[in-house]
C-alpha positions as CSV (number, residue, x, y, z in Angstrom):
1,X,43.7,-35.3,26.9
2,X,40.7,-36.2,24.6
3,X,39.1,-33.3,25.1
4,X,42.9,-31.6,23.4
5,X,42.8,-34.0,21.0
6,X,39.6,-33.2,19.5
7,X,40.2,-29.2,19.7
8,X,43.2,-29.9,17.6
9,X,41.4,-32.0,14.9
10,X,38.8,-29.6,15.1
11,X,41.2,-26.6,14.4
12,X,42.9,-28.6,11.1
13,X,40.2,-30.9,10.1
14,X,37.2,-28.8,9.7
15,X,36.9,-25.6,7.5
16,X,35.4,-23.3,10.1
17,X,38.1,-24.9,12.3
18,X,40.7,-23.5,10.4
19,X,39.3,-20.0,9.0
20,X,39.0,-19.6,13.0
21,X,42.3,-20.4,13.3
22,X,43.4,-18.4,10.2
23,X,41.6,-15.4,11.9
24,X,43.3,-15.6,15.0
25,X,46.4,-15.3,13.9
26,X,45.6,-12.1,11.7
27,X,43.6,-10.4,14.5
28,X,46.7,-11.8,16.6
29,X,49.4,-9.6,14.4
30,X,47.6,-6.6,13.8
31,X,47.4,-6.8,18.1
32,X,51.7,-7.4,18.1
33,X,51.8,-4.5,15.4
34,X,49.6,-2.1,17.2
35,X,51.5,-2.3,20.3
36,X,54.8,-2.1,18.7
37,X,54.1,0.9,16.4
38,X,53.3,2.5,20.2
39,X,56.3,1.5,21.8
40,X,58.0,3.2,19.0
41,X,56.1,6.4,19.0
42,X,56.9,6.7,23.5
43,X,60.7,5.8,22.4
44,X,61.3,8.8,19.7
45,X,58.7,11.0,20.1
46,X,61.1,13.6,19.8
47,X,62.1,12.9,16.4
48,X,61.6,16.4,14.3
49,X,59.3,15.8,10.9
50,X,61.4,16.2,7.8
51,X,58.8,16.8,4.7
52,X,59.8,13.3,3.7
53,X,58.5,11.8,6.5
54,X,55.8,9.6,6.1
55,X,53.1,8.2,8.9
56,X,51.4,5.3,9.0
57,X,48.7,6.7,10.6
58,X,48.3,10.1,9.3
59,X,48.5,11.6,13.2
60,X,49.7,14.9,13.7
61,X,50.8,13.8,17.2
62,X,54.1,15.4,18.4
C-alpha cells in the first residue's frame, strides 16, 4: 500500500509527475478517438460523398 501511496504523490506532487500524467491522458484520447473515428468509417462506409462533405483525414477511402 506504500508503494501506491508514493506513486500517487509522485503523480500530483512532482512536476515531471504530473506532465507524465498530463501526457497520458492526451496520448490516452487521441487512442479513444482513433478507434472510434474507425468504428464509424466500418458502420457507414456506404455513405455516398456529397461535395460538402468534409474528412478528417483527407482519405479517398470508399
Amino acid at each position: 500500500m506504500d508503494s501506491l501511496n508514493n506513486i500517487i504523490a509522485w503523480l500530483f506532487g512532482d512536476r515531471v509527475g504530473v506532465l507524465v500524467l498530463l501526457g497520458g491522458g492526451v496520448v490516452l484520447f487521441l487512442l479513444v478517438a482513433w478507434l472510434l473515428e474507425k468504428r464509424m468509417r466500418q458502420q457507414f462506409y456506404n455513405h455516398d460523398k456529397s461535395p460538402d462533405d468534409w474528412d478528417l483525414f483527407d482519405s479517398n477511402e470508399s
